[in-house]
C-alpha positions in Angstrom: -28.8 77.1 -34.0 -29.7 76.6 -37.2 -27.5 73.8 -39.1 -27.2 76.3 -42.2 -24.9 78.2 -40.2 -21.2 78.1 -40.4 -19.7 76.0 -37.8 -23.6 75.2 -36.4 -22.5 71.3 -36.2 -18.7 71.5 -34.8 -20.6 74.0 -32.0 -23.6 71.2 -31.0 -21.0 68.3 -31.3 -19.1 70.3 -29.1 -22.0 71.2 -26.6 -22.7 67.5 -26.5 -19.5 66.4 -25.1 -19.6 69.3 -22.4 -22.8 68.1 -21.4 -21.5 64.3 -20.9 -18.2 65.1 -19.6 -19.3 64.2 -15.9 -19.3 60.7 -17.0 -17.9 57.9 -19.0 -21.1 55.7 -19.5 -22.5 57.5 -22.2 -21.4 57.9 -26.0 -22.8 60.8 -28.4 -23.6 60.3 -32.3 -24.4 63.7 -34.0 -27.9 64.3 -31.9 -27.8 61.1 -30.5 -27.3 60.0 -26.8 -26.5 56.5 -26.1 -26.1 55.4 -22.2 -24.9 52.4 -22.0 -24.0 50.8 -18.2 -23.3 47.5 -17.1 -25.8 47.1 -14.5 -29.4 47.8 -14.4 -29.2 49.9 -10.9 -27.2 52.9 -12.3 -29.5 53.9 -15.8 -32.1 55.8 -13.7 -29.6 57.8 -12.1 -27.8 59.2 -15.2 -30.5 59.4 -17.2 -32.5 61.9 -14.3 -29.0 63.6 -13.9 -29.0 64.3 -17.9 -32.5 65.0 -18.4 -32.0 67.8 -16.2 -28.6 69.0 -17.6 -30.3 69.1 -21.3 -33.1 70.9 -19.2 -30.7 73.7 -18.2 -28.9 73.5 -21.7 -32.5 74.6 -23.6 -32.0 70.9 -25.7 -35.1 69.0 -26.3 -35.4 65.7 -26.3 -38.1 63.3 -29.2 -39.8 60.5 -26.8 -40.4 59.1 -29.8 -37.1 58.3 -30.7 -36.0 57.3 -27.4 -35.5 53.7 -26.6 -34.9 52.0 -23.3 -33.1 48.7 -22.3 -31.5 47.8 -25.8 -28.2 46.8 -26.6 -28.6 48.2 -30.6 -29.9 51.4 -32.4 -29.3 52.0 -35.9 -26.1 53.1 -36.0 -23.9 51.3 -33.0 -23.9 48.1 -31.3 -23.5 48.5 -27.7 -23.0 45.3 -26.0 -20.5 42.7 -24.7 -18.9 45.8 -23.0 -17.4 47.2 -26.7 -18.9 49.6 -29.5 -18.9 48.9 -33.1 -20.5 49.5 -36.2 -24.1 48.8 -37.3 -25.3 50.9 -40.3 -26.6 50.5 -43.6 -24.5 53.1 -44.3 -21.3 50.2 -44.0 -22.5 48.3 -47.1 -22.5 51.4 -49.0 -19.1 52.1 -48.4 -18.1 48.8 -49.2 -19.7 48.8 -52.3 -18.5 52.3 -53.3 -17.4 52.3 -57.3 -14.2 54.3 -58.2 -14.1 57.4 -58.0 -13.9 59.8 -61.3 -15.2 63.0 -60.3 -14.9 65.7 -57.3 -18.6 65.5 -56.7 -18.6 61.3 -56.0 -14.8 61.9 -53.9 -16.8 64.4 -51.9 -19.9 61.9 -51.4 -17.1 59.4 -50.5 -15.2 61.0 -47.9 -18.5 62.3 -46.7 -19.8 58.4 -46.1 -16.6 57.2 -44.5 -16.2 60.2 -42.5 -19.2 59.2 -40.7 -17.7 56.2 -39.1 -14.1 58.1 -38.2 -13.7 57.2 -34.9 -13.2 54.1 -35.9 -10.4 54.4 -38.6 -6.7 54.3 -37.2 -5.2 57.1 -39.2 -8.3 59.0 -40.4 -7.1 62.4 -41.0 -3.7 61.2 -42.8 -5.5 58.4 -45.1 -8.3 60.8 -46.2 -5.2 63.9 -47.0 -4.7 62.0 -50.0 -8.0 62.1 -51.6 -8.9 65.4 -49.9 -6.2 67.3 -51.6 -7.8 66.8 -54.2 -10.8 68.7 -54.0 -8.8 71.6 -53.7 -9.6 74.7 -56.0 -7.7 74.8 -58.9 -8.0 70.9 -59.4 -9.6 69.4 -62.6 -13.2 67.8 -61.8 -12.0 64.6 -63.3 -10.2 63.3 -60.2 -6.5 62.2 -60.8 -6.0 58.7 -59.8 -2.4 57.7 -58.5 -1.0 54.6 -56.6 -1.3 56.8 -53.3 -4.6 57.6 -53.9 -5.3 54.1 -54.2 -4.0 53.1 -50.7 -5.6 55.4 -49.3 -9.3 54.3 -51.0 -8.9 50.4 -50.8 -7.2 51.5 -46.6 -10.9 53.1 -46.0 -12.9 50.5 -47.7 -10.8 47.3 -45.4 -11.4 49.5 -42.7 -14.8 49.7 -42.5 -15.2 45.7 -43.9 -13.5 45.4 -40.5 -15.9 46.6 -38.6 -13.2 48.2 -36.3 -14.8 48.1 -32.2 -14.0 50.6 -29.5 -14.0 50.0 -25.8 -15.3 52.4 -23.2 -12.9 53.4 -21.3 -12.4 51.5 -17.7 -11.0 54.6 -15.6 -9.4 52.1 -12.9 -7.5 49.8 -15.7 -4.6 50.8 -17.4 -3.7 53.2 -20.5 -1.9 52.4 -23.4 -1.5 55.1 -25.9 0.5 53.9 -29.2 1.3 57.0 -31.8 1.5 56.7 -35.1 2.6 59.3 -37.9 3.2 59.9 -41.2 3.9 62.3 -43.6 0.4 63.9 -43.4 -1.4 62.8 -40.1 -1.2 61.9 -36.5 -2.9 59.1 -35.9 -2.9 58.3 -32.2 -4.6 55.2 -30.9 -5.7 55.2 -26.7 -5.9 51.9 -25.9 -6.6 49.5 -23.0 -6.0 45.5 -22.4 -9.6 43.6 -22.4 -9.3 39.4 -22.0 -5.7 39.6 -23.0 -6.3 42.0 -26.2 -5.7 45.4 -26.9 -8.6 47.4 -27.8 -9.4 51.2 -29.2 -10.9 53.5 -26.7 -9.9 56.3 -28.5 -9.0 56.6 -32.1 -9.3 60.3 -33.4 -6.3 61.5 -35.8 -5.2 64.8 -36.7 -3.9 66.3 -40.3 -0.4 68.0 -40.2 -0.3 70.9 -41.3 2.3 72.2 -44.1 4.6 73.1 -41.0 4.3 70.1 -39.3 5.3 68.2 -41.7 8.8 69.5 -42.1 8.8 67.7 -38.7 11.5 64.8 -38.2 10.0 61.1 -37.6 10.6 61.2 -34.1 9.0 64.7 -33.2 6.0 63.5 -35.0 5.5 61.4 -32.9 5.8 63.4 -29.4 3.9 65.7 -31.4 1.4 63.0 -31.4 1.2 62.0 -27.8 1.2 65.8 -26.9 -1.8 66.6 -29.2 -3.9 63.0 -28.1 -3.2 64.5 -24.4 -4.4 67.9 -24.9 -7.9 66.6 -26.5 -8.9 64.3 -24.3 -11.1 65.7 -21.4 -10.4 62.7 -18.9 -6.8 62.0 -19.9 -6.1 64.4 -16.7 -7.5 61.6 -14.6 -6.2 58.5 -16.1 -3.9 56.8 -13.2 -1.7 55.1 -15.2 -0.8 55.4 -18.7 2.0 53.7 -20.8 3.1 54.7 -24.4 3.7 52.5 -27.5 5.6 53.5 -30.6 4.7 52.3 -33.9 8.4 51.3 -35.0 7.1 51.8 -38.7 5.5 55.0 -39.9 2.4 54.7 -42.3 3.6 55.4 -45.6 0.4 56.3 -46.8 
């Protein structure tokens, strides 16, 4: 499918995860594949198992790109058992000017987008400056004290370097919700050397409805939607939830 088409990159994105839902051990990046396994006695086995998966699914693979036995590519670090960031794009996002027109915002949101599963509270942090690309806006962006929250919150974030876990399907769940008034952000979690780490940190934006919502249905509404949209949350045998006392106010 040709990426000129509407909707062309939410369908492979999509396709991706359908073809990698049999197991945990791998992690997709765009067009990317990334198998990552503790041991070296299991590779050979998922890699034949998805070689003939992309087979069946008419996607072809670039030998050239491919790279075997190493714990980096160019955009994660796989190692230590966690995930985390590893891209030149980071130092451009830290070193992002201010903002003063729609076409830098959208440049902006488009760079920090690209490391979202690894912001907390994506999807609420990035309303703010999203709203206001909307039609009808002036091209000279309006700069208020929410607005700059919401800028200087993306710009620690990624000077964090924020890591993710894969998930351990035999250890214990925590999922802590979080909301505010314009986005879910729901954090699945799990305990590794005494810490809490992010498996699982997608958010969602509220929509005009939603957020009419009272504080506290918010935040069911949160652990409802972070159930639906993970594929092996069906399987997970045991799972606690956390409440984030304090909404963001962002």
């Amino acid at each position: 499918m040709p990426f000129g088409m509407m909707n062309s990159g939410a369908i492979l994105s999509y396709a991706m995860k359908v073809l990698m839902r049999w197991t945990d051990q791998m992690v997709d990046n765009l067009d990317d594949i990334m198998v990552h396994t503790p041991t070296w006695e299991n590779p050979v086995r998922i890699l034949r198992k998805l070689f003939g998966q992309l087979q069946q699914a008419n996607f072809t693979v670039r030998p050239t790109n491919a790279c075997l036995g190493h714990g980096r590519s160019s955009s994660l670090v796989l190692g230590d058992g966690a995930i985390s960031l590893q891209d030149p794009n980071v130092a451009k996002a830290r070193a992002a000017p201010r903002l003063k027109t729609k076409m830098e915002l959208r440049a902006f949101l488009g760079l920090v987008g690209y490391f979202k599963e690894f912001i907390l509270s994506y999807a609420g942090i990035s309303a703010l400056l999203s709203d206001l690309l909307r039609k009808g806006q002036p091209n000279a962006v309006t700069w208020y004290d929410a607005q700059e929250r919401a800028y200087h919150s993306f710009k620690m974030a990624v000077k964090c370097r924020s890591v993710l876990l894969p998930p351990d399907m035999d250890s214990k769940f925590v999922l802590r919700t979080d909301a505010s008034d314009r986005g879910l952000g729901p954090s699945l979690m799990q305990r590794n050397q005494s810490k809490l780490f992010s498996v699982d940190c997608t958010s969602k934006r509220l929509s005009d409805r939603e957020r009419k919502y009272s504080v506290i249905e918010k935040e069911a509404l949160a652990i409802v939607w972070k159930l639906k949209n993970l594929h092996f949350v069906f399987t997970l045998k045991s799972l606690s939830c956390q409440q984030i006392i304090a909404p963001c106010s962002i």
